[in-house]
N, C-alpha and C positions, 0 to 999 in steps of 0.2 A: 504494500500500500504506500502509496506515496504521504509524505508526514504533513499532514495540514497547517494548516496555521493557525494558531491559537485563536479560540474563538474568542467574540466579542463577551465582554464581563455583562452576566445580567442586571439589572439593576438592583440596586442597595437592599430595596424593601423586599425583594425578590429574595435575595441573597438571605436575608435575615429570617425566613421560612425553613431554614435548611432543618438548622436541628432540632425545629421542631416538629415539621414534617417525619425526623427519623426516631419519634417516640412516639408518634401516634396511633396507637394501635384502630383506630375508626379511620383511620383515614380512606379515602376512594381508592377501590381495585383499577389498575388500568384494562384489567380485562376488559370486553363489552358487555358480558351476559350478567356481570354483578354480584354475582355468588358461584356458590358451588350448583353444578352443577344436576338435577335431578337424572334421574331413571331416564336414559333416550334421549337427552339434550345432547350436545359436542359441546366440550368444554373449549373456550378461546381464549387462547395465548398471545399477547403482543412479545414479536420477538423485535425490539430495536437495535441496531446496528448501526455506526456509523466510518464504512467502508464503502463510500458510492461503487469503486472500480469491485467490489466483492458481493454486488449485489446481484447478479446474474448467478455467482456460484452458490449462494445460499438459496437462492428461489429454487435449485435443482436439490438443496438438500432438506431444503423444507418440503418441497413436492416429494420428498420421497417419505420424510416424516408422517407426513398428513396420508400417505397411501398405506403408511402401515398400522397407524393406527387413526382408525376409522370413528372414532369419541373425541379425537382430538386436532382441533384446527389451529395452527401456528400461521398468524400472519405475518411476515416480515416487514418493518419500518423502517424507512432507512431517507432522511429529510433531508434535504442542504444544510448546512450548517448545524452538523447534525448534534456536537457535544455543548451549544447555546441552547438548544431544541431543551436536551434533556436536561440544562440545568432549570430551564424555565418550569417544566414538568415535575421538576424536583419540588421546587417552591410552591405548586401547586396541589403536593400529594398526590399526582397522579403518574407514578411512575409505571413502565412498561412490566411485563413477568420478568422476559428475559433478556439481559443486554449485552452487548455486545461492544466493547469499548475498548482503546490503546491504554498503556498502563503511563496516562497524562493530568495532568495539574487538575482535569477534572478530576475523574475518577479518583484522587485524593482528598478532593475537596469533598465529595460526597460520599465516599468511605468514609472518612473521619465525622461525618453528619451521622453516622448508624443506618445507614438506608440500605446497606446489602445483607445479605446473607452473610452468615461464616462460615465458611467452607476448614477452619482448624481440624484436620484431624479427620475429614472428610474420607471413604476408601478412595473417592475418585483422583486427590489428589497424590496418592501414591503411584498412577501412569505418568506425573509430569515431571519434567525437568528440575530438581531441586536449584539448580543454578536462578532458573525464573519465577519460584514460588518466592528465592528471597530477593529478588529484583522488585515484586512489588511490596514487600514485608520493608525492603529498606527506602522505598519510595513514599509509605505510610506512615514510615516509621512506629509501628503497630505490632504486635506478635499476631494479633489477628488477621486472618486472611480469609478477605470479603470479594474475591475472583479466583476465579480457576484459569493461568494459561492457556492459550488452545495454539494459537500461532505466533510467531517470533519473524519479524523483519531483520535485514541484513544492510549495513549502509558502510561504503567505500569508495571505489571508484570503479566504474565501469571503462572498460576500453575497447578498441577496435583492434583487433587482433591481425588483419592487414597492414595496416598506418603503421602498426609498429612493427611487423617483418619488414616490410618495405623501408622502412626509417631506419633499420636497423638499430632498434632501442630494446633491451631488454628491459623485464617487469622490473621498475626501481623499489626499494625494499628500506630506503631512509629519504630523509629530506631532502639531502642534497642531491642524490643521484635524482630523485622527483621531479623538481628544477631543473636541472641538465636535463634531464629527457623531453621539460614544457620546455626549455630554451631551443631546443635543436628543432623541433618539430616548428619553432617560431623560424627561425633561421630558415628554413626552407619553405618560408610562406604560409603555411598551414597553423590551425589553430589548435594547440594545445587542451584547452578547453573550451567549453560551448556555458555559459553563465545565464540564467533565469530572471535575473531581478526584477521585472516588471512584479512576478510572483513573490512576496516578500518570505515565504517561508522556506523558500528554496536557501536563503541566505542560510540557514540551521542547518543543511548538509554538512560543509567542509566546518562548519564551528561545532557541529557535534562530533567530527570526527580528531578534530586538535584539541579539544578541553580535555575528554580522559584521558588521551595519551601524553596530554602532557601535565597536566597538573591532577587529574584523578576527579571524578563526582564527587569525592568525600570532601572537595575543596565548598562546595554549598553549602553542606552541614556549618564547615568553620566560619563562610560569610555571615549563615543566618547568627553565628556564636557570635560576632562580631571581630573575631579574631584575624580577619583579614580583611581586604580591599582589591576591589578588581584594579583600583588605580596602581596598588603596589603590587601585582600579581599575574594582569592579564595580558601585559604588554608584550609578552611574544605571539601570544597566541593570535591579537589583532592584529601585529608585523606579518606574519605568514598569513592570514585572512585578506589583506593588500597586497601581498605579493601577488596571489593566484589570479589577481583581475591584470595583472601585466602578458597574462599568455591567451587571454578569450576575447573573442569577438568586439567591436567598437561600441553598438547598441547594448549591451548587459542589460541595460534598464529598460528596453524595447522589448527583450524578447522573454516570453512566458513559460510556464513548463511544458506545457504541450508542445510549443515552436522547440524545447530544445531536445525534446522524443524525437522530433520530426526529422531536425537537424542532425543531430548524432546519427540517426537511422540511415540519412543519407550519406553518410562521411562528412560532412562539414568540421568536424574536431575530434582529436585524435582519443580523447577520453571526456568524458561525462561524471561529474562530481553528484552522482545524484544512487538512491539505496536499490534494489533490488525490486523493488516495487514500481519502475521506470519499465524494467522490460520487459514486460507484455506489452505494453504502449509501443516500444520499440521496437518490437517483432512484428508487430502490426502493421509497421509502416513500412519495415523491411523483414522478412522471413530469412532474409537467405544470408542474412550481415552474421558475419564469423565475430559474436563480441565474447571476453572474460571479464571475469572483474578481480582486483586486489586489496587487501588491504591500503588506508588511507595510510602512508609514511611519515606521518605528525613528527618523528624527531630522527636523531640519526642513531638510532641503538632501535634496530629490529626489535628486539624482543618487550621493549614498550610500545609498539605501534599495533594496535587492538582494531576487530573489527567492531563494530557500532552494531550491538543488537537489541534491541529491545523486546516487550511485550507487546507487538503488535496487534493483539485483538484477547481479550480474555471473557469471557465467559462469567454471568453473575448475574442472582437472583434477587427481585424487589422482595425486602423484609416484610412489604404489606402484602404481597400478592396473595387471592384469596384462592388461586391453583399452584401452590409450591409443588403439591406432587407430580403434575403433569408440567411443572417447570424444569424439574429435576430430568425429568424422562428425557426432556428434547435434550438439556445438557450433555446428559450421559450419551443420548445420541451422537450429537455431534462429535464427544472425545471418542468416537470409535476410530479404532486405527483407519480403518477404509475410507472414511467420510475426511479425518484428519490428509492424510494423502491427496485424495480428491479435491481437498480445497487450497494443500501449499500446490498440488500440481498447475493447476489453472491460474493460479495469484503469484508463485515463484516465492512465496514464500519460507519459512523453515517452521517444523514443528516444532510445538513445546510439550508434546507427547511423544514418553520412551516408545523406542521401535522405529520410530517411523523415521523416514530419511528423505532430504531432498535429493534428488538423484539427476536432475539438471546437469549437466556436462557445463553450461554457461556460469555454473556458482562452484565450480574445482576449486577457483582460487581462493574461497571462503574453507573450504571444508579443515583443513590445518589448524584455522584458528577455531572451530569449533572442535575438532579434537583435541585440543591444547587445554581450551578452554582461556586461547586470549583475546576474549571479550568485553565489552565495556558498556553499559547503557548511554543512553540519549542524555548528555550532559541538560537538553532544553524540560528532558522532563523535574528537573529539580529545580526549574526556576518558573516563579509564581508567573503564570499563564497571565495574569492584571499588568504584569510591566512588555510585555508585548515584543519579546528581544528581538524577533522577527524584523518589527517595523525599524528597531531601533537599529540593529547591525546591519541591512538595507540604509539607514540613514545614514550610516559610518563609512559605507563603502561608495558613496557617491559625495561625501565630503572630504573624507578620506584624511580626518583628522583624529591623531590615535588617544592625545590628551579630553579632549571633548568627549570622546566613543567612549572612554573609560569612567568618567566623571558621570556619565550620564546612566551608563550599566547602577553606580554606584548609589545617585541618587533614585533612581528608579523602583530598585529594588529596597534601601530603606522605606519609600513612603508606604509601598505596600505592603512589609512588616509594619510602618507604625498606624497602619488601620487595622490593625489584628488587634 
């Protein structure tokens, strides 16, 4: 899935519904039918989601749901702007059965509200990756665990596997050789990389890929402690975030993410800074383009240079839903290995259920680091989705001043601890 952009913050009075919405035990089922269901009725499940590009694979796996059990109808939701949708539905008490959500600043916020289920100790959480139960456990900072992983995104760099025989470039494995490889592909007229910023979320790619590898997630914990400052801290990480706009196309801020599916598909740049969720879009537009992908090379010691995975989609039940049991049911559907496979197959995703494997020949260059297990979560998901890093680190890269950029990270993120 491609990583959206932090949604819009709902409003205050909205906001302030949270927790109380997650004690109410009368509050509204988002089911339709309003109860349980009698003798001969179908019970109706809102299954929400908010994956536009994975909403074709759940209709095939909902349609298989709904054929196998004939009492029970799952609708899929799945709206624009879909993690605003569901905060506004939070403050309304009328949250869906089952949802479907990235493990993001929402989903923290409304975990920490009591509105999910706790899956602690659950059997079903014994098929998932212990790596990404404590991904969202350290994300809550909670022992309790109110989602089940289902699927895991992969984010580094994608490349065109031509451009570079032809260039005679092999895969660079540190910072420096990175640069040398965008310098030389610059040198002979071609572009290094192909840049999105019209899309401001596309900016979170390459800075979620330099923040773990170079200073670590657990550096948020310390900002929120107070114990540091992005002004005395982040200044390399924004030096390499300006360097990468010296090797991509002139418009950056013209062109969108779809123009740079389109673009990379057709050879326009010799790699794409963008996750694993790009290509299906990109196969689309070209079937027959030979691409791999590598880890991002954030510093010059290989063995700190991580791939970016997160919890791309987890699995989690409304506390109020008046059908937990037939909520549970599609759950457990879904974590079935076949249905898990069936859906990283079409989406390129990676499971976060044991067994299962992505067997993609285009993700070889990932597979190392998830045997290693050198991995790193989404540095944006530890920063409060209210300071908008997105719009802000877009605003740095076209002013391209690194005192400002840093000041601003700085103040941004205080005022939305000091309305906590």
């Amino acid at each position: 899935m491609k990583k959206t952009m932090k949604p819009v913050t709902v409003s205050l009075l909205a906001m302030s519904l949270l927790s109380a919405c997650g004690n109410n035990s009368g509050s509204n089922a988002a089911s339709a039918d309003g109860g349980n269901a009698t003798s001969g009725e179908k019970v109706k499940i809102e299954f929400f989601q908010n994956k536009t590009e994975a909403k074709a694979t759940f209709d095939k796996l909902v349609a298989q749901f709904n054929a196998a059990n004939p009492n029970i109808v799952v609708s899929q939701i799945n709206p624009p702007d879909a993690e605003t949708v569901l905060k506004t539905r939070a403050a309304k008490q009328d949250l869906p059965d089952v949802i479907g959500l990235g493990a993001t600043d929402t989903y923290k916020t409304l975990s920490a509200s009591g509105l999910f289920e706790d899956f602690t100790g659950d059997p079903l959480v014994s098929s998932i990756q212990p790596a990404y139960v404590k991904m969202l456990n350290d994300l809550t900072g909670s022992s309790e665990l109110n989602g089940i992983p289902f699927s895991a995104n992969a984010s580094g760099v994608i490349y065109n596997k031509a451009m570079f025989k032809e260039a005679g470039v092999a895969v660079p494995t540190t910072w420096d050789e990175f640069i040398a490889a965008a310098q030389k592909f610059k040198d002979s007229g071609k572009y290094a990389f192909y840049l999105t910023l019209k899309d401001s979320w596309t900016s979170l790619t390459p800075f979620n890929s330099l923040e773990p590898s170079i200073l670590g997630t657990d550096y948020f914990k310390k900002r929120a402690e107070g114990s540091v400052t992005f002004a005395d801290s982040f200044r390399e990480i924004a030096e390499k975030q300006l360097k990468l706009t010296e090797f991509a196309q002139k418009d950056i801020f013209g062109k969108g993410y779809n123009d740079g599916n389109t673009a990379f598909a057709k050879g326009e740049s010799a790699m794409y800074l963008q996750g694993v969720w790009a290509i299906p879009e990109i196969m689309k537009a070209n079937p027959s383009l030979e691409m791999g992908v590598f880890p991002f090379p954030a510093t010059n010691d290989p063995a700190k240079n991580k791939v970016i995975s997160g919890v791309d989609t987890l699995l989690t039940i409304s506390k109020d839903s008046k059908h937990k049991e037939e909520a549970k049911k599609f759950v457990e559907f879904l974590l079935q290995p076949q249905n898990v496979t069936a859906y990283i197959t079409e989406q390129k995703a990676f499971p976060a259920v044991k067994g299962v494997t992505q067997d993609d020949p285009a993700m070889d260059g990932f597979k190392e680091a998830f045997t290693s297990g050198k991995l790193a979560d989404f540095a944006d998901h530890y920063i409060p989705g209210a300071m908008k890093v997105d719009t802000i680190i877009q605003s740095f890269l076209n002013k391209k001043d690194i005192d400002a950029y840093l000041k601003q990270l700085d103040t941004e993120w205080d005022k939305v601890a000091n309305r906590k």
